[in-house]
C-alpha positions as a Python dict, from the first residue, in 0.01 Angstrom:
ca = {
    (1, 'X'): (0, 0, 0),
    (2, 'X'): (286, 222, 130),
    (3, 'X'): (481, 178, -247),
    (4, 'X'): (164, 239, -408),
    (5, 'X'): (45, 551, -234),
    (6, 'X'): (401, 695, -360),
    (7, 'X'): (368, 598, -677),
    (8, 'X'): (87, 837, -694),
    (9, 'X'): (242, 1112, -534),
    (10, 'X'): (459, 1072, -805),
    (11, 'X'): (763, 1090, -542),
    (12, 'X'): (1120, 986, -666),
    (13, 'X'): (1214, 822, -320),
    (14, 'X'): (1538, 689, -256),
    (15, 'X'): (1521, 404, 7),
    (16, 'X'): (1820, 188, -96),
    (17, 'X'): (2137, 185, 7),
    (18, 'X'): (2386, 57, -356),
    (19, 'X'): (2700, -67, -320),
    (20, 'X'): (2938, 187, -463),
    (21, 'X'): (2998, 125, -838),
    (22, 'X'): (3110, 411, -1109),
    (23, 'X'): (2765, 399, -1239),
    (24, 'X'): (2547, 469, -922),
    (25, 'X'): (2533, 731, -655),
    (26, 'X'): (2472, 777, -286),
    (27, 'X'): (2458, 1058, -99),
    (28, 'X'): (2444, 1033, 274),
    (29, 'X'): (2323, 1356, 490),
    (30, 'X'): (2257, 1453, 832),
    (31, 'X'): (2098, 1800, 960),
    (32, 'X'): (2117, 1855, 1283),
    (33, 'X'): (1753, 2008, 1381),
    (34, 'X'): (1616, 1933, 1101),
    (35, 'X'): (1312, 1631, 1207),
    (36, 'X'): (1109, 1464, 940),
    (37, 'X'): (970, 1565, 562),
    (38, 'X'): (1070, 1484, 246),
    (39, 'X'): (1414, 1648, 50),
    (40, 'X'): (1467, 1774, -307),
    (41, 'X'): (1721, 1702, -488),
    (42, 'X'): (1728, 1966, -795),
    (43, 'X'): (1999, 1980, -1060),
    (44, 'X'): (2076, 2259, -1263),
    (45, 'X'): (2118, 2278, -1704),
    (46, 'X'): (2133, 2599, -1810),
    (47, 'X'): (1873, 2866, -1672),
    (48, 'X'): (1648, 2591, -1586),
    (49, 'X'): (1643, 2368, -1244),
    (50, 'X'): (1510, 2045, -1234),
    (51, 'X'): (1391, 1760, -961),
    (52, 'X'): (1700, 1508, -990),
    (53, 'X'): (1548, 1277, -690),
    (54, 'X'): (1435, 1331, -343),
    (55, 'X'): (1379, 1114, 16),
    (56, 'X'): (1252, 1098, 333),
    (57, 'X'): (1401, 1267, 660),
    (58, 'X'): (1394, 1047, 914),
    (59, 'X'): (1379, 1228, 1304),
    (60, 'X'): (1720, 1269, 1326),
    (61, 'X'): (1763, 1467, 1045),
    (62, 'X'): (1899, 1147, 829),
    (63, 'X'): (1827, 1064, 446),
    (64, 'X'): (2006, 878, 172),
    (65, 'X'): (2005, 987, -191),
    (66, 'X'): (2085, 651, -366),
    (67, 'X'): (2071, 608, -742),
    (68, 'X'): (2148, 339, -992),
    (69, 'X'): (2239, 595, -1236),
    (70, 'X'): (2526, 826, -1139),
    (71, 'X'): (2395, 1230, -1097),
    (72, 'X'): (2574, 1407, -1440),
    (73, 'X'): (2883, 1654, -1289),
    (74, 'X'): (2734, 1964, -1238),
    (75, 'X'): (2589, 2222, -909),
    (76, 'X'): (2304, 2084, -776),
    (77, 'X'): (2134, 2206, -423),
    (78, 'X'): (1900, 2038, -162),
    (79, 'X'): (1542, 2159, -115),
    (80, 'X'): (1439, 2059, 275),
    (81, 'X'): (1127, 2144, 411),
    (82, 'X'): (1044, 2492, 515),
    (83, 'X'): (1170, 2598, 163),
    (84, 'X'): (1557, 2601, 323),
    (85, 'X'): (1832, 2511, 102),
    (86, 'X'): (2203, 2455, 12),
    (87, 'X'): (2411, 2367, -255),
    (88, 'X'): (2706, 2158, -324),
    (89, 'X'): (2937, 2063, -648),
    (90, 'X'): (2990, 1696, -781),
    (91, 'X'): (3211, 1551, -999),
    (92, 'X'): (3187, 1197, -1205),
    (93, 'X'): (3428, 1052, -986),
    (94, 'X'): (3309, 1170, -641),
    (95, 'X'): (2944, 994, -628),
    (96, 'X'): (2975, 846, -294),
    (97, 'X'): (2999, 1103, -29),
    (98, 'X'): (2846, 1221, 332),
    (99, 'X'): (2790, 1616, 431),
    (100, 'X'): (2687, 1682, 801),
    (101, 'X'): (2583, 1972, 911),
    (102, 'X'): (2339, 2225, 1138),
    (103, 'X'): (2056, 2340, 1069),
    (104, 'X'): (2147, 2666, 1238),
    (105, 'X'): (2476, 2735, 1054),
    (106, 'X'): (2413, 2509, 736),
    (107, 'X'): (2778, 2724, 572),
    (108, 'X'): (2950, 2759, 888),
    (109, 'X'): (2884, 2401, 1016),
    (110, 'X'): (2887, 2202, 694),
    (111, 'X'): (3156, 1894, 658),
    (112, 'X'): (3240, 1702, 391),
    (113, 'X'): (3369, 1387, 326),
    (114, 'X'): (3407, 1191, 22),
    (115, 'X'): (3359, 1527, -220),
    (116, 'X'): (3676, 1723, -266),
    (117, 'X'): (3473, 1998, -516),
    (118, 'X'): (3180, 2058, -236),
    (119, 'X'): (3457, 2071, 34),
    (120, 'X'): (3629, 2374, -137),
    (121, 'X'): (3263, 2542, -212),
    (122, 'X'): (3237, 2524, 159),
    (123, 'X'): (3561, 2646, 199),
    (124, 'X'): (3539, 2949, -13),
    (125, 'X'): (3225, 2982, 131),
    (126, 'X'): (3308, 3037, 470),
    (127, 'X'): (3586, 3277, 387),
    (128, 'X'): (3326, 3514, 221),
    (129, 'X'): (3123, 3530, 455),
    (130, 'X'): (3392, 3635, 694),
    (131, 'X'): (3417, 3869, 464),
    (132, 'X'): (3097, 4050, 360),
    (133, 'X'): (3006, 4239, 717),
    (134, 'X'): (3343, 4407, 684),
    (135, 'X'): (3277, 4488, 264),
    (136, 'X'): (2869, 4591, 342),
    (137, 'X'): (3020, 4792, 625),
    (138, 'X'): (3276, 5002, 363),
    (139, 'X'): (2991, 4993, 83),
    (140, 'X'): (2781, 5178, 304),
    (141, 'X'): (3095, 5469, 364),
    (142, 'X'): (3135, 5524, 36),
    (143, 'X'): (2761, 5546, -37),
    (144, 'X'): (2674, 5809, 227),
    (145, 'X'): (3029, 5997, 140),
    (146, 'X'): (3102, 6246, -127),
    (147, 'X'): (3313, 6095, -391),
    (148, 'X'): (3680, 6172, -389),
    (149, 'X'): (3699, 6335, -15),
    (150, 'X'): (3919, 6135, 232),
    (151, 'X'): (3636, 5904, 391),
    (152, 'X'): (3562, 5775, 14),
    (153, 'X'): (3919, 5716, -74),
    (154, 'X'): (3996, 5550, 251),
    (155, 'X'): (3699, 5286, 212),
    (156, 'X'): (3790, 5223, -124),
    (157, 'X'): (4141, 5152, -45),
    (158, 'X'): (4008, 4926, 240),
    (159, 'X'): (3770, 4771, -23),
    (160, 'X'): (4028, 4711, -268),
    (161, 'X'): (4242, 4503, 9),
    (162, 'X'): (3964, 4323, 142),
    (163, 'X'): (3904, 4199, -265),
    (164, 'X'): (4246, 4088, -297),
    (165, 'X'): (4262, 3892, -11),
    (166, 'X'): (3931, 3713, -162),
    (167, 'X'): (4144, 3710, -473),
    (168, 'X'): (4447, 3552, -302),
    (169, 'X'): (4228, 3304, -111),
    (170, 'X'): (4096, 3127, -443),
    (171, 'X'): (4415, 3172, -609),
    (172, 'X'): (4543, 2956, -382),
    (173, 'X'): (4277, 2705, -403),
    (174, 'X'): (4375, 2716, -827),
    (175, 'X'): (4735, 2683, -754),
    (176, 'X'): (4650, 2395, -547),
    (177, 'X'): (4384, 2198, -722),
    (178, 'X'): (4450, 2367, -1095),
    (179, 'X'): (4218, 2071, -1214),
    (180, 'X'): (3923, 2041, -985),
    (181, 'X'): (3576, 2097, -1097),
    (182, 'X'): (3558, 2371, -847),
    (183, 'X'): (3842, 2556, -1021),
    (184, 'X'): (3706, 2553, -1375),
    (185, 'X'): (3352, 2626, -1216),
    (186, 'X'): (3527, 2957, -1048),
    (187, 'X'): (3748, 3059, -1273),
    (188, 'X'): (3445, 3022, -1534),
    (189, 'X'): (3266, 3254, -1313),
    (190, 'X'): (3478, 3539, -1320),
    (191, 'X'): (3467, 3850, -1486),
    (192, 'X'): (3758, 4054, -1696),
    (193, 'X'): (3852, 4368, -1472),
    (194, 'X'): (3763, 4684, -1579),
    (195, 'X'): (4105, 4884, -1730),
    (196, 'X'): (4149, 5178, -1637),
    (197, 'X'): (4206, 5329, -2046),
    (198, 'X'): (4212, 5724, -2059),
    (199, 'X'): (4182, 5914, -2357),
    (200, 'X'): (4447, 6165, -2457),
    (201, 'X'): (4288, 6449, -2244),
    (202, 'X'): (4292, 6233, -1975),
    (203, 'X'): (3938, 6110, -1940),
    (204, 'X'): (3825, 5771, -1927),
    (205, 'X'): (3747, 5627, -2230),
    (206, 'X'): (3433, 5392, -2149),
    (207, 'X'): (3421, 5248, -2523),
    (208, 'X'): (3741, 5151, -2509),
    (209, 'X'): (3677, 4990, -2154),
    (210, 'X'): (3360, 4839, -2264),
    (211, 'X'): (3518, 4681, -2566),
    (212, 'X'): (3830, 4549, -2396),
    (213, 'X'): (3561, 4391, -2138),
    (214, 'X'): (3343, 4267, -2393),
    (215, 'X'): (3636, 4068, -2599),
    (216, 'X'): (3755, 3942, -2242),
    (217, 'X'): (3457, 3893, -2119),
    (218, 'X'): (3428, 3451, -2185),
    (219, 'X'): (3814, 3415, -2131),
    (220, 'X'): (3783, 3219, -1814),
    (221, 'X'): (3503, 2966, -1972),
    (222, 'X'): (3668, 2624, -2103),
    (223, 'X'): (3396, 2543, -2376),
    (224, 'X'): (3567, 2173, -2411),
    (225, 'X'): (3431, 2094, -2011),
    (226, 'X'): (3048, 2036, -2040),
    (227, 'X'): (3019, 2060, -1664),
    (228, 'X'): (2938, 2395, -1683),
    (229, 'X'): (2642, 2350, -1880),
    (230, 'X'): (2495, 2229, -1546),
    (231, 'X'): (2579, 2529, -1342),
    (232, 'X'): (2430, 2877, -1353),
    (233, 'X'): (2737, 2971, -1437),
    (234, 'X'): (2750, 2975, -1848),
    (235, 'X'): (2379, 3105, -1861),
    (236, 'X'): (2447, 3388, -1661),
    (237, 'X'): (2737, 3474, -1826),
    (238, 'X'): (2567, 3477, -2170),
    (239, 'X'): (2245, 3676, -2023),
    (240, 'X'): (2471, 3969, -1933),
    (241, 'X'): (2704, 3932, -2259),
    (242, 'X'): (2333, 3916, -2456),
    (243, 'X'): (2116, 4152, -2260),
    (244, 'X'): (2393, 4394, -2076),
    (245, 'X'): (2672, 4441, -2261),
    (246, 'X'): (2560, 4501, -2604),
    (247, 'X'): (2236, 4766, -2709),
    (248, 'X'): (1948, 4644, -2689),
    (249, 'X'): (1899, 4672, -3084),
    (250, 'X'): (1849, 4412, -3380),
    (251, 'X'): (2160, 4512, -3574),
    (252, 'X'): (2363, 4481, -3256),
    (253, 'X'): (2250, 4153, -3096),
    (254, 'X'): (2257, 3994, -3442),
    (255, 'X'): (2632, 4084, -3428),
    (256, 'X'): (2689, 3947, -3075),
    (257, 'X'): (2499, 3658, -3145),
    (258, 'X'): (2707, 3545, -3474),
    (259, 'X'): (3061, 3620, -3227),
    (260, 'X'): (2959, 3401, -2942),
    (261, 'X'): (2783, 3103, -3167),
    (262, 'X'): (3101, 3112, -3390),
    (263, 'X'): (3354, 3074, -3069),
    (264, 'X'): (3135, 2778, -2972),
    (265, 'X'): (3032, 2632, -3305),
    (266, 'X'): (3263, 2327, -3282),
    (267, 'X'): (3165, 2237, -2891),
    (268, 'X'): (2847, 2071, -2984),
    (269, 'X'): (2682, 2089, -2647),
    (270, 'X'): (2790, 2473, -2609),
    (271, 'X'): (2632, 2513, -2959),
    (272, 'X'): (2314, 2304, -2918),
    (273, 'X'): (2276, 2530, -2649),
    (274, 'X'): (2366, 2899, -2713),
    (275, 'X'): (2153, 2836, -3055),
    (276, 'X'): (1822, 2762, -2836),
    (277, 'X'): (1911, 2987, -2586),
    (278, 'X'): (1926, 3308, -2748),
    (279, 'X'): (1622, 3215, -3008),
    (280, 'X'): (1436, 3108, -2720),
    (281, 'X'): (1483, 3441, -2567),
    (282, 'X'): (1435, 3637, -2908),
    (283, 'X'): (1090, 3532, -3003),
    (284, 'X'): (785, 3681, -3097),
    (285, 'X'): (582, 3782, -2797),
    (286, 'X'): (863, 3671, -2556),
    (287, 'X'): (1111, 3972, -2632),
    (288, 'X'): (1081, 4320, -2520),
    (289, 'X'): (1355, 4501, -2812),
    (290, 'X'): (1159, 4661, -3056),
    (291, 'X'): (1173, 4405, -3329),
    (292, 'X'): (1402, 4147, -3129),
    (293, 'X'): (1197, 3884, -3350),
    (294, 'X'): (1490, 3990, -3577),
    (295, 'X'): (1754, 3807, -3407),
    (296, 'X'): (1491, 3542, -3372),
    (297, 'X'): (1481, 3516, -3759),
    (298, 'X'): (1840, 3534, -3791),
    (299, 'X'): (1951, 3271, -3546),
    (300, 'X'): (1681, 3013, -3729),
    (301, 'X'): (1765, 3077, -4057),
    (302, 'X'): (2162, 3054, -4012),
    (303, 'X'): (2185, 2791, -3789),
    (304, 'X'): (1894, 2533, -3772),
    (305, 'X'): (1918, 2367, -4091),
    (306, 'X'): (1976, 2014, -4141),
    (307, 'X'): (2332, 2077, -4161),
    (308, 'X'): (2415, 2218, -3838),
    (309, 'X'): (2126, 2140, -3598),
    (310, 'X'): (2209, 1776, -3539),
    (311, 'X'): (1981, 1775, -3200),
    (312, 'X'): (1637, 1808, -3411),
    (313, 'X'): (1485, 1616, -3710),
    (314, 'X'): (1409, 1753, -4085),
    (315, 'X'): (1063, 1787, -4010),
    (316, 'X'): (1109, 2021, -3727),
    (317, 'X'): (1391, 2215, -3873),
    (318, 'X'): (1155, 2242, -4178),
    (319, 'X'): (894, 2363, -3932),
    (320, 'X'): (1100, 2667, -3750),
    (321, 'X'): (1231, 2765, -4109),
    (322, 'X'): (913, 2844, -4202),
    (323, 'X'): (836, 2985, -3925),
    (324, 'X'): (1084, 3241, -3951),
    (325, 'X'): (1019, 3261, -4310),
    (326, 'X'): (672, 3379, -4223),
    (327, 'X'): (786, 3667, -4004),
    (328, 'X'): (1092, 3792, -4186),
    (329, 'X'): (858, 4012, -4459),
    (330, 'X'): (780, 4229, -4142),
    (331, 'X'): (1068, 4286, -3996),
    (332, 'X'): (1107, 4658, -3915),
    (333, 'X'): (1313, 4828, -4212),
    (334, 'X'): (1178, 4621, -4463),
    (335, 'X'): (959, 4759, -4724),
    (336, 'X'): (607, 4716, -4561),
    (337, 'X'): (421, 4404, -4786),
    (338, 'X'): (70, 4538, -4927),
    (339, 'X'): (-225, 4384, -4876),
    (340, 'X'): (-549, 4389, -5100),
    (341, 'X'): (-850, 4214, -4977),
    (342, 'X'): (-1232, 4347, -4970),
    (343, 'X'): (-1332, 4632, -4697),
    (344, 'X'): (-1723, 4585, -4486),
    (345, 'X'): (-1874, 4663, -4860),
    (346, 'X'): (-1714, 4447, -5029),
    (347, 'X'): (-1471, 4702, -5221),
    (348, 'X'): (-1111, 4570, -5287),
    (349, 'X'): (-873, 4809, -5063),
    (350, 'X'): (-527, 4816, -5072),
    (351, 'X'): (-232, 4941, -4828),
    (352, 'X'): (-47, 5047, -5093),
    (353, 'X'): (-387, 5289, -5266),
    (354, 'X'): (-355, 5508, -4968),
    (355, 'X'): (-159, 5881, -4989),
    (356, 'X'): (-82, 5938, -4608),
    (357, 'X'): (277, 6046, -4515),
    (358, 'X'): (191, 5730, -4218),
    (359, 'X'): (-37, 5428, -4251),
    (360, 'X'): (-88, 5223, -3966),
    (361, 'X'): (-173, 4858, -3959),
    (362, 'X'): (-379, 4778, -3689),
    (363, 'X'): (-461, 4388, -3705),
    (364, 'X'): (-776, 4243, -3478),
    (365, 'X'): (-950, 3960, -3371),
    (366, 'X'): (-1319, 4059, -3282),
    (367, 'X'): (-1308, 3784, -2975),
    (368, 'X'): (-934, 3936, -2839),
    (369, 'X'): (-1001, 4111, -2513),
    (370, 'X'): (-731, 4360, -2563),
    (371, 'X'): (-861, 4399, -2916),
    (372, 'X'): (-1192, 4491, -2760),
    (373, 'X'): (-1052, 4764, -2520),
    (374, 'X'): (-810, 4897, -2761),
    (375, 'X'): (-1042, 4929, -3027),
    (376, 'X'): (-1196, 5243, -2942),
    (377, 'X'): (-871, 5447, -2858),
    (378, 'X'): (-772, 5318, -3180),
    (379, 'X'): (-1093, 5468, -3336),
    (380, 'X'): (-991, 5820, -3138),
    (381, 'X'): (-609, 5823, -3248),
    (382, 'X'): (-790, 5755, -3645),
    (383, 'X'): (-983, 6071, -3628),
    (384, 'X'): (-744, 6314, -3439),
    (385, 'X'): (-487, 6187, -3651),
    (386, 'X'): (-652, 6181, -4000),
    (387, 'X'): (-621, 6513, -4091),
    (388, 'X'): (-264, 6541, -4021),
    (389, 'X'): (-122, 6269, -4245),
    (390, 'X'): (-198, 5943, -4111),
    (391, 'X'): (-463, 5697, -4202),
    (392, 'X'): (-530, 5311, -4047),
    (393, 'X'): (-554, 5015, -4222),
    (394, 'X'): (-772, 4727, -4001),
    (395, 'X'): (-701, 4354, -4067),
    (396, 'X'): (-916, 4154, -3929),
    (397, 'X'): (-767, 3769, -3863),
    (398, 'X'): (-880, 3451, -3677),
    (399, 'X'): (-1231, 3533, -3714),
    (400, 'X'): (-1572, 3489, -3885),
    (401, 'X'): (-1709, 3764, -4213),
    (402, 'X'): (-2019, 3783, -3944),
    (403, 'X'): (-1805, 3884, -3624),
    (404, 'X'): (-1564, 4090, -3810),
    (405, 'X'): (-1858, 4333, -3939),
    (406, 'X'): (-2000, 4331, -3582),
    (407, 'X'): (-1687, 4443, -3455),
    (408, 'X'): (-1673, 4722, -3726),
    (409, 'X'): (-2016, 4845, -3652),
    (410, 'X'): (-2021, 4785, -3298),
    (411, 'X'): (-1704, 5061, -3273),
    (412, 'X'): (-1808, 5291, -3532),
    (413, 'X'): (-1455, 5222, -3738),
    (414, 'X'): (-1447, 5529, -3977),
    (415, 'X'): (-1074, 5383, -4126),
    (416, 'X'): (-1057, 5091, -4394),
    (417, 'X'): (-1118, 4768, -4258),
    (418, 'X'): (-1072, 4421, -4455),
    (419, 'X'): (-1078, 4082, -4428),
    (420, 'X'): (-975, 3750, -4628),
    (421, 'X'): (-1144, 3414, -4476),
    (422, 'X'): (-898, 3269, -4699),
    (423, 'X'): (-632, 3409, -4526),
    (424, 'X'): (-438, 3453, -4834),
    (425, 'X'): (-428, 3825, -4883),
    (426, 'X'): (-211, 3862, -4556),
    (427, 'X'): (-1, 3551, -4516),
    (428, 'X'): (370, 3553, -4473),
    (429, 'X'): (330, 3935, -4469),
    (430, 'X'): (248, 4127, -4154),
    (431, 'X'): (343, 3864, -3871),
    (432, 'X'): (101, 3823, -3597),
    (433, 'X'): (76, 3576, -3331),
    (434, 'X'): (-80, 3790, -3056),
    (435, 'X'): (-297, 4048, -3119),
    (436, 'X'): (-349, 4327, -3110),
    (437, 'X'): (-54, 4412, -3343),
    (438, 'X'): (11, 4749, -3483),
    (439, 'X'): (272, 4816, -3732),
    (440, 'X'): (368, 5172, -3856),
    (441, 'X'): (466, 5253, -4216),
    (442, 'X'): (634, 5590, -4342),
    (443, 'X'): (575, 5748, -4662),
    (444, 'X'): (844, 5506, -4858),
    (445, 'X'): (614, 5183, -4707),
    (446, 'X'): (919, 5126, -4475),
    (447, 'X'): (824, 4927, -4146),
    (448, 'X'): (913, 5234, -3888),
    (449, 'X'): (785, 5063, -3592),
    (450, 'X'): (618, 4768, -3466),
    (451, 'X'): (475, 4539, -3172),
    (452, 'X'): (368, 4892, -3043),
    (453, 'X'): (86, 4946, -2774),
    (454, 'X'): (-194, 5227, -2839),
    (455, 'X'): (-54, 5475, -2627),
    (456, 'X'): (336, 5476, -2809),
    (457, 'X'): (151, 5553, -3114),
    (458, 'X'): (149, 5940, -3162),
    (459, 'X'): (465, 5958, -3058),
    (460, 'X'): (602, 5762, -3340),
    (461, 'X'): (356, 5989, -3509),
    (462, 'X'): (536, 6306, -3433),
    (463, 'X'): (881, 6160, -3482),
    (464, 'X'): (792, 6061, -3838),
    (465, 'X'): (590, 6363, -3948),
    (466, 'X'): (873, 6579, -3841),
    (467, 'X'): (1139, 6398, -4118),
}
């Protein structure tokens, strides 16, 4: 009854205890003060955590993680009850091990035996944490003191020595085990210093520190050691190089996007993953840069074929590439496609029949709840805006000839509206998977501006009408 019950629970317990083989794993804990529940094990790939097993707690704060199948290398950390955690470091060859520890001081208290890596994550641990009262107490100095008088200067000095004693510390742990998980996992972690460059008057000269950083930035990263695919470590890394340290612009990410794929492009698992990764993060509806769908397009196009993305099958590469196909006609700076399909009286109408300086494609779906609020402010903006060079062009998609007219009536839509049951007036050429979607056009047809909310509008207005 008892095995059944967990089976529904769904509850990877670990009960047994395996005799230590290369292929298997046990873990052996005890937490002083912590009585009863069940533990978490979660492992970590990439930006995304995962449940790698869990057990039972008996009253003395004892439980056994014991696997058949060895845990991959990687940082994983303990979930216990009362939503407490802590982490630890494993390597393929260090599967049988024991941590003890307190409750009350889980860093401070924690020993290790049998796992060399978690030993010197404790270790460096510890020595941090000696550290930080002492660094939060000189942060605070130089926050509440003018910059350059003799209370800054001294804490920064301070600060500075405090940093190269933390420097010093793991040095020596490098020097020591040059080849330890833990080393490549730290080193991989760091980040280039910033230089101090000055320009020939004598001020800095931030581009040149920002590119010096930027080229430096993945120096400490061994893309031959998979490992680090299972710590936070690479992801983070690439968020900031993606997200921080580049503009926020198509042109740009495109750019940083082709550098770090091509320094990775013969590591198959660094590839495989920077390749998701950033299109992942680039997608329609999931990406906050005007136009990110850009990169989106790019990253598909160039490097899920058949020839390169050896993780997925032709059918699916087949299916992103047209995918990307679909969206790359309405990319902003393209030549806005035109569309021709019959208005609410059945007249033909056509984008490109209109003489505005700005047309603005405002695509629907009569049953979208945003469509129904924005609908009337859209109305407004048509009429204020009419007489000063810009006209709307409504698409109606996803719907029915009955509920599209409906809609139309129901707001009192003075611009052209159309739709195409067939869908074929508008397909592969103003992209829309969410709606509403409002794309702006200038007088040459050029896509100005895109995945835009009502409100942006007339200021896009303004900025065009003034060129």
């Amino acid at each position: 009854m008892l095995k059944y019950l967990l089976l529904i629970l769904g509850l990877n317990l670990s009960f047994s205890v395996l005799a230590q083989s290369p292929d298997s794993t046990r873990i052996d804990v005890t937490l002083e003060g912590l009585s009863g529940g069940i533990v978490r094990l979660v492992g970590t790939y990439g930006d995304q955590n995962y449940l790698a097993d869990s057990a039972f707690v008996d009253p003395a704060g004892h439980f056994v993680i014991a696997r058949k199948k060895a845990l991959p290398a990687g940082f994983y950390y303990f979930l216990l009850p009362g939503n407490k955690n802590f982490s630890f470091l494993i390597d393929k060859n260090e599967q049988f091990f024991s941590l003890k520890a307190k409750m009350s001081d889980l860093v401070g208290s924690m020993q290790v035996e049998g796992c060399l890596n978690t030993d010197l994550l404790y270790r460096n641990f510890r020595f941090q944490n000696a550290q930080d009262p002492e660094l939060g107490r000189l942060g605070e100095i130089m926050r509440r003191s003018a910059p350059k008088s003799p209370e800054y200067e001294n804490a920064k000095a301070k600060q500075a020595e405090v940093l190269a004693q933390r420097k010093a510390h793991l040095d020596e742990i490098y020097k020591q085990y040059p080849k330890s998980f833990f080393t490549i996992f730290k080193i991989a972690g760091q980040n280039p210093d910033w230089t101090d460059f000055r320009k020939p008057n004598g001020d800095i000269d931030t581009m040149r520190q920002l590119l010096y950083y930027r080229n430096n930035f993945w120096n400490g990263v061994d893309f031959n050691d998979e490992r680090l695919l299972y710590t936070p470590v690479v992801v983070n890394k690439l968020r900031r190089f993606m997200k921080e340290l580049h503009p926020q612009h198509p042109d740009s990410l495109i750019l940083a996007s082709d550098k770090i794929i091509g320094r990775v492009m013969q590591n198959k698992p660094y590839f495989k993953f920077f390749t998701n990764w950033i299109a992942l993060q680039y997608e329609n509806g999931k990406t906050t840069v005007m136009d990110g769908e850009a990169v989106y397009v790019h990253i598909i196009k160039k490097y899920f074929t058949k020839e390169l993305a050896f993780w997925s099958n032709d059918k699916e590469i087949e299916g992103l590439q047209k995918h990307a196909w679909e969206m790359e006609a309405s990319l902003l700076g393209r030549k806005g496609p035109d569309v021709q399909a019959p208005d609410i009286n059945g007249q033909l109408k056509s984008i490109y029949e209109i003489k505005a300086p700005i047309v603005v494609v405002f695509m629907f779906s009569p049953d979208c709840e945003h469509c129904q609020k924005d609908a009337p402010v859209i109305e407004q903006l048509s009429k204020k805006w009419k007489s000063r060079g810009v006209e709307f062009f409504g698409i109606a998609v996803n719907t029915t000839d009955k509920e599209w007219r409906d809609f139309v009536k129901q707001n009192g839509f003075t611009f052209t509206n159309v739709f195409d049951p067939s869908n074929r007036a508008i397909y592969a050429k103003y992209f829309v998977d969410i709606t509403p979607e409002l794309y702006i056009l200038d007088k040459n047809r050029t896509i100005v501006a895109k995945n835009l909310k009502p409100e942006q509008l007339e200021t896009i207005f303004e900025r065009e009408l003034r060129k």
